[in-house]
C-alpha positions as CSV (number, residue, x, y, z in Angstrom):
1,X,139.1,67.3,154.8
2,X,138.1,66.4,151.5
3,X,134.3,66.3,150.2
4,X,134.6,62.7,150.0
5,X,135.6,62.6,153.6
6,X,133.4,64.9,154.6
7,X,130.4,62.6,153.0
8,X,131.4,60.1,154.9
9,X,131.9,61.7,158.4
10,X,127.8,63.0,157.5
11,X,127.1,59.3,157.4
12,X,128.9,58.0,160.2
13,X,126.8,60.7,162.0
14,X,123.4,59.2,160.5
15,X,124.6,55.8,161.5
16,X,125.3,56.9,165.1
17,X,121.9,58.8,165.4
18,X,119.6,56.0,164.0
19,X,121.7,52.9,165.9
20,X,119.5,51.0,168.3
21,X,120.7,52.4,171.5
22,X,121.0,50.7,174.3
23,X,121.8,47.2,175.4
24,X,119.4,46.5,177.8
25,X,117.4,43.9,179.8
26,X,115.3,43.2,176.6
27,X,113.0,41.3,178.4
28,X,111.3,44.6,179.4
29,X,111.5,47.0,176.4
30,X,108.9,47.6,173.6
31,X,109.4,45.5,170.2
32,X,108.0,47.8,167.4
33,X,110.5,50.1,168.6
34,X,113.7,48.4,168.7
35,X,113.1,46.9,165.3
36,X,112.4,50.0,163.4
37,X,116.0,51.2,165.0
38,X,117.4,48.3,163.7
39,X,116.0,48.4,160.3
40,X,117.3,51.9,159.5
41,X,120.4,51.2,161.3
42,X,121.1,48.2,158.4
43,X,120.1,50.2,155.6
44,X,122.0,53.5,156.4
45,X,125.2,51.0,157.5
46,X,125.0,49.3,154.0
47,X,125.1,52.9,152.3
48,X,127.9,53.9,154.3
49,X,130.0,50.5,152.9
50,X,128.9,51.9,149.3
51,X,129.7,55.3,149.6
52,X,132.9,54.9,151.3
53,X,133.7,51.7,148.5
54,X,132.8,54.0,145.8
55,X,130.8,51.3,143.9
56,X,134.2,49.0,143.5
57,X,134.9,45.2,145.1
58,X,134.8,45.7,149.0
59,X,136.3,42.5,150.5
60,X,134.7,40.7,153.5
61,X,136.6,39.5,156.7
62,X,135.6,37.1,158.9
63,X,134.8,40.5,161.8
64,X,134.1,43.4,159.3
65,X,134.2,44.8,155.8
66,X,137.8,45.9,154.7
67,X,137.3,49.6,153.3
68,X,139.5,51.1,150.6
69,X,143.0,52.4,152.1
70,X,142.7,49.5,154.0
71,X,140.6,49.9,157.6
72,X,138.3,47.6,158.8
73,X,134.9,48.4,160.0
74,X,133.2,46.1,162.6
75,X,129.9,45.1,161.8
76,X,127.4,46.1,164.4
77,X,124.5,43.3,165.6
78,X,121.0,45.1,165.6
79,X,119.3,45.1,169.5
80,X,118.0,41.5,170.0
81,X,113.8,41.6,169.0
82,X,112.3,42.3,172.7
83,X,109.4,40.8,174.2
84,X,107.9,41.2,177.5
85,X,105.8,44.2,179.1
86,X,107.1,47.6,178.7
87,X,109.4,49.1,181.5
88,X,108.2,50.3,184.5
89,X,109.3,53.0,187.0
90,X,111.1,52.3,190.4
91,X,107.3,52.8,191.7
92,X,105.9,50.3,189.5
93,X,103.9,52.1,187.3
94,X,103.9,52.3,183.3
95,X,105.9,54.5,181.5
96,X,104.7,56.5,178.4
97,X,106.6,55.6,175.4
98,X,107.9,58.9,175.5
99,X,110.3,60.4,172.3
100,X,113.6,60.0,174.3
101,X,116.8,62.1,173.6
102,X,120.4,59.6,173.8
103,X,123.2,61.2,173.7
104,X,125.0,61.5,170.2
105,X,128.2,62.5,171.5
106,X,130.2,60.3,173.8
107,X,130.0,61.2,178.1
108,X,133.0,61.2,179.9
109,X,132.3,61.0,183.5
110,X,133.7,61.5,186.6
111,X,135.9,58.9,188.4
112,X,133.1,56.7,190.6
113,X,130.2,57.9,188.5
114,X,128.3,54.5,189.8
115,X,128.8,55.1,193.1
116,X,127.6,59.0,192.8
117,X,124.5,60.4,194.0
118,X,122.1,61.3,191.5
119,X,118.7,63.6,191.5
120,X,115.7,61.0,191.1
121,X,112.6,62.6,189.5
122,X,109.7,61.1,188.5
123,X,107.0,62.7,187.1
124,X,103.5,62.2,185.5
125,X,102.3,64.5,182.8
126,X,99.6,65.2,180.1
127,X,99.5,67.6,176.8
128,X,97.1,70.3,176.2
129,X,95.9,72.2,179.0
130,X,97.3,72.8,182.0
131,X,96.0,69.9,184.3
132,X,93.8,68.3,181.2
133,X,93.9,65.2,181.2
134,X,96.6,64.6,184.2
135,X,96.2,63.0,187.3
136,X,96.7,59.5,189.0
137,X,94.9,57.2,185.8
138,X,97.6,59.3,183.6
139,X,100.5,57.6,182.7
140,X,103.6,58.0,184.2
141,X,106.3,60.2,181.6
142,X,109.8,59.5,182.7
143,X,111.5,58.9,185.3
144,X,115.2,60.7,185.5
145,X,118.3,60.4,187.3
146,X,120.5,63.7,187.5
147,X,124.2,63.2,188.3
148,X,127.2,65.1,188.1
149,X,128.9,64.7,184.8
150,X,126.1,62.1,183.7
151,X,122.3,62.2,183.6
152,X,120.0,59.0,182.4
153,X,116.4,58.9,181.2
154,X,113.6,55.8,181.6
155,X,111.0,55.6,179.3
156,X,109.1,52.8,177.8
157,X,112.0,52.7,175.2
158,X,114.3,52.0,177.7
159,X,116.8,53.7,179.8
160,X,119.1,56.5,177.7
161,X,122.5,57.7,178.3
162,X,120.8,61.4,178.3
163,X,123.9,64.3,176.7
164,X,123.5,67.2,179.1
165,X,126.6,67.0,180.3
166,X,127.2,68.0,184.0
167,X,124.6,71.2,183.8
168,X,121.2,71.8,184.8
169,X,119.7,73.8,181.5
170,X,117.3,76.5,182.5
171,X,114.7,76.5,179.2
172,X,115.3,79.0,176.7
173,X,118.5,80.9,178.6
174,X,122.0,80.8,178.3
175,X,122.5,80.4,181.9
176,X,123.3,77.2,183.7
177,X,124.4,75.4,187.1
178,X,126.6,72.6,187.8
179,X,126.5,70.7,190.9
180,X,129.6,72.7,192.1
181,X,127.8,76.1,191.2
182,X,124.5,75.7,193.0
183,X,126.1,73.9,195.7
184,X,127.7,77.8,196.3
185,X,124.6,79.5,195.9
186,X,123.2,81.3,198.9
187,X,120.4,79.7,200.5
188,X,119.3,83.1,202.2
189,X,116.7,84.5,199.7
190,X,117.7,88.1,199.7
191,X,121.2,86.8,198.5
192,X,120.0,84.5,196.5
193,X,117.9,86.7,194.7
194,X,120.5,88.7,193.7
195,X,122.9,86.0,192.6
196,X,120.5,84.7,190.5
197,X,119.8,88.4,188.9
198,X,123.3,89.4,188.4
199,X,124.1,86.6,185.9
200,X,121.5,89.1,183.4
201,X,121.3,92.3,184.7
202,X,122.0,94.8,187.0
203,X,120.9,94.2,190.8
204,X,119.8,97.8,191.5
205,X,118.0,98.5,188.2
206,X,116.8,95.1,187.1
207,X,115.3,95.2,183.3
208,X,111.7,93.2,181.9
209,X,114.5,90.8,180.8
210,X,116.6,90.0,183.6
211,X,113.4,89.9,186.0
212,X,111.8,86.7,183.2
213,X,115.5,85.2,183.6
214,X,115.0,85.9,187.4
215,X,111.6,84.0,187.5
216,X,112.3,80.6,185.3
217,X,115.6,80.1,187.4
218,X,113.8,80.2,190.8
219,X,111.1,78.4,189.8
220,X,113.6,75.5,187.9
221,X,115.6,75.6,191.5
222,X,112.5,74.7,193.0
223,X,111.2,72.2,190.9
224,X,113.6,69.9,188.5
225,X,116.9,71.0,189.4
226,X,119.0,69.3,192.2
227,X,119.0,71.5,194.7
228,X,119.4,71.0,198.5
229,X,116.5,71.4,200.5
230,X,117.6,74.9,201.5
231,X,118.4,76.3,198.4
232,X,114.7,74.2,196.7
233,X,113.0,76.5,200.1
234,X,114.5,79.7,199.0
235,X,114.6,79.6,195.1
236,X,110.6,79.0,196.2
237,X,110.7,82.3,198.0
238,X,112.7,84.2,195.7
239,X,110.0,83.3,193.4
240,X,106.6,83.7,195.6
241,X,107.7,87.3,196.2
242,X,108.4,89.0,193.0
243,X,105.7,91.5,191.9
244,X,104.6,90.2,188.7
245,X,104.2,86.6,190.8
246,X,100.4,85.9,191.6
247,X,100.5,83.6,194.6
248,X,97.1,81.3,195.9
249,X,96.8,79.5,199.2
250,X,95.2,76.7,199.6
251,X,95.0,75.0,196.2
252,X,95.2,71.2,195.1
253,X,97.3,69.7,192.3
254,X,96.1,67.5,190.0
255,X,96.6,64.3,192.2
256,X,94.5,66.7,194.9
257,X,97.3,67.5,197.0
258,X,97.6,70.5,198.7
259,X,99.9,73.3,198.1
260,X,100.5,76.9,197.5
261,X,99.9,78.0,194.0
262,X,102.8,80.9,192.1
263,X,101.3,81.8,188.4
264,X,103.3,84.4,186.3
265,X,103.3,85.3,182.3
266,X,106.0,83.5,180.1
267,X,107.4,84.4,176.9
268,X,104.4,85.8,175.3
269,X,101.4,87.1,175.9
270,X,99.6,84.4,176.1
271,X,101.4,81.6,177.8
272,X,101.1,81.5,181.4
273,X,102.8,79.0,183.9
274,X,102.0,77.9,187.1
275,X,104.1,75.9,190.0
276,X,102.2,74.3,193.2
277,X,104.5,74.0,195.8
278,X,104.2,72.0,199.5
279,X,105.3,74.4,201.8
280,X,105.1,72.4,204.6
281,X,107.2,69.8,203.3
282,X,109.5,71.6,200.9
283,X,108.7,69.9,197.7
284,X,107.2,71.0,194.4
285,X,104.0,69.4,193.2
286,X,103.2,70.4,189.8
287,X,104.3,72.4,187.0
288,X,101.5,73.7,184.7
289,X,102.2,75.5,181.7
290,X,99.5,76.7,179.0
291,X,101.6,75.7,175.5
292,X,103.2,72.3,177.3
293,X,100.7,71.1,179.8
294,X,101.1,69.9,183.1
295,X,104.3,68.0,184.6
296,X,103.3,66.3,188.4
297,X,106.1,65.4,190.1
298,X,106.0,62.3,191.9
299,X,109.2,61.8,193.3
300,X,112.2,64.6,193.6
301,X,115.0,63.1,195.8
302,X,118.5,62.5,196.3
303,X,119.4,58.7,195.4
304,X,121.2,55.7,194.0
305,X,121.6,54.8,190.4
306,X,120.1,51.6,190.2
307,X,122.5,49.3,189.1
308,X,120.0,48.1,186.0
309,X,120.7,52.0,184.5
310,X,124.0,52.4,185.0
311,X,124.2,48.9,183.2
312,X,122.6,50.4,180.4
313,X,125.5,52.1,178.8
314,X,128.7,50.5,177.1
315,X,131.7,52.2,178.8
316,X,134.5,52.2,176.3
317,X,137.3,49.8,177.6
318,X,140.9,50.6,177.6
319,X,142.0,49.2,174.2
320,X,145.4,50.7,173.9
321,X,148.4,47.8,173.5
322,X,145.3,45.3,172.7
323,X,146.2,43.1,169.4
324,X,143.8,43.7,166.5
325,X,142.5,40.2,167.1
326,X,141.9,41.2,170.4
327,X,139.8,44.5,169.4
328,X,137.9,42.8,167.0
329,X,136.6,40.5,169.4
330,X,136.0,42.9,171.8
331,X,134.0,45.9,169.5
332,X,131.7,42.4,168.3
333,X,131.2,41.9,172.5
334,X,130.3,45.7,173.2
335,X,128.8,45.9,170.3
336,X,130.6,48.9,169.2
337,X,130.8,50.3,165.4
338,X,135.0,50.2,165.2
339,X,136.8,51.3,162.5
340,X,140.0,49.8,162.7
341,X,143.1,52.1,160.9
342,X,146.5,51.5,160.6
343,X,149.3,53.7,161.3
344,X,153.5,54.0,161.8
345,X,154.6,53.9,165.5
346,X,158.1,54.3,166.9
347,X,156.9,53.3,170.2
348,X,153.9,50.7,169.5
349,X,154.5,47.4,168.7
350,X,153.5,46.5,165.3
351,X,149.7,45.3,165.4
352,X,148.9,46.8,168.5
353,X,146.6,49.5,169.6
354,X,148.1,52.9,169.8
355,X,144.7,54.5,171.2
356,X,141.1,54.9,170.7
357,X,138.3,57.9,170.1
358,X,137.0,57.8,172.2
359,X,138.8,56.8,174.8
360,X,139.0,54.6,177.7
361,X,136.2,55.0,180.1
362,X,134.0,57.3,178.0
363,X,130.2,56.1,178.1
364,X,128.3,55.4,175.2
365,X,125.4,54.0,173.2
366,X,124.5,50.5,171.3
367,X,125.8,50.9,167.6
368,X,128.7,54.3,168.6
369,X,131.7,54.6,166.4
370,X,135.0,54.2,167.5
371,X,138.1,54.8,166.1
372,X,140.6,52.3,167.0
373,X,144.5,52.9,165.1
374,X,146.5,50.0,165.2
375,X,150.6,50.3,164.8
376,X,152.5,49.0,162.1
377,X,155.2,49.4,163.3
378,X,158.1,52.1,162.5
């Protein structure tokens, strides 16, 4: 790749990053927002067409802007100017208009991805210290939907195509669980214990180390991660009987529900963290952490994807034997970012699609890049 290609991919990547997102129901999304997206997205787009032009004549078609060596890039329309009240959660509440985290890369998911179940959490939280600040006059932080292969976030902003693949990242290790993987987890503590500890260190003569790893990966299985109800019940007592563990009955959360309190040192000396946990009913309460404050958890469940999220995200159509009059009409409807490229085919009829990247069925974002390559025959 040459270092004029190179610039270019570096500002296909800016383009992608500062693209308004999402086309939503725009009734229901925060203005200032969406139109700061949209400014940068037209002034990094209109460096792109320079830098790639080289300063010389760039001619304009009806769709696009022809680029030297001949593609065409497909403009992309900025998110209509919202109006309305901000989003709300499933329970009706608010949302913070949280810093949110799309995806950059495209998500291929699996085949009925709409139809999946997904791990619904919905939490309240509040910075400084632990419980300062929280409770129910807080406003609600995000509500989340964990699936397998594809995971979404709602804020204020919006819902986002979220890009943590099909894992369940445990903070600051390099140990994770798919679905499939804690689905095979033992739900017997003493086993799980040990299943948990052998992915860091040895069973028999555990190290400092392996017990931390040990302690944030029970007390993720019991909180955020989708776990079944046995596996939530023991990752909780994997975690309530370790030695370095202080445990408190009888406590109340910051929404004053009752629970069982399990406190233990993280990272450094002077961050602590604390999980309340309903024993009787098998479900976590509240996170507390001294450096991140406090995350209440409202609702962790097994659910649908409402049909308004799963709307949220483009899902790249199959484009392959389209004409390019076709394409072009179709990247202006998704409002995709399609750079259309020519090239011989032996197979292809000339001015059809020979493929796309990416590809059929991947999900996306407002404003992605695609590659589309047209034939011109052999």
């Amino acid at each position: 790749m040459t270092d004029d290609e190179q610039f270019a991919e570096s500002l296909r990547a800016r383009v992608t990053r500062v693209a308004p997102r999402i086309d939503v129901d725009v009734t229901r999304v925060v203005p200032a927002a969406r139109r700061r997206r949209a400014a940068r997205a037209g002034g990094v787009t209109l460096a792109l067409v320079l830098a790639l032009g080289g300063g010389a004549w760039v001619a304009t078609t009806e769709y696009g802007v022809v680029l030297p060596g001949g593609s065409t890039t497909m403009p992309v329309e900025p998110s209509p100017s919202p109006t309305g009240p901000p989003l709300t959660s499933s329970e009706g509440d608010s949302l913070t208009d949280l810093p949110s985290y799309p995806s950059i890369d495209p998500v291929v998911p699996p085949e009925g991805w709409r139809d999946a179940t997904y791990f619904h959490v919905v939490t309240r939280g509040a910075t400084g210290p632990a419980g300062e600040g929280s409770g129910p006059e807080a406003p609600l932080g995000s509500e989340s939907w964990y699936g397998d292969g594809v995971n979404f976030e709602l804020t204020a902003s919006g819902p986002a195509l979220m890009g943590l693949g099909d894992y369940i990242n445990i903070e600051g290790h390099t140990r994770s669980y798919s679905w499939a993987e804690m689905e095979a987890l033992p739900t017997d503590p003493e086993a799980l214990h040990d299943a948990l500890l052998s992915n860091y260190d040895d069973v028999d003569a555990p190290s400092s180390y392996g017990m931390e790893q040990l302690r944030d990966l029970a007390a993720r299985l019991a909180t955020q991660a989708p776990a079944s109800p046995e596996l939530r019940a023991a990752a909780w007592e994997v975690l309530t009987n370790l030695d370095d563990v202080e445990v408190e009955e009888d406590v109340r959360d910051s929404e004053d529900r009752p629970g069982t309190a399990a406190t233990y040192q993280y990272a450094d000396d002077d961050r602590f963290r604390t999980v309340i946990y309903d024993e009787t009913r098998n479900l976590p309460l509240e996170t507390q952490d001294t450096k991140h404050g406090t995350d209440i958890y409202l609702t962790t469940e097994f659910t649908d994807l409402p049909e308004e999220v799963a709307d949220s995200v483009i899902e790249i159509p199959d484009l392959v034997a389209m004409t390019r009059e076709d394409v072009e009409v179709v990247c202006l409807q998704k409002h995709l970012a399609c750079t259309l490229t020519d090239e011989e085919s032996d197979t292809a009829p000339e001015g059809t699609v020979i493929s796309s990247d990416p590809a059929k069925g991947a999900l996306v974002i407002w404003g992605t890049p695609v590659t589309v390559v047209i034939s011109t025959g052999p």
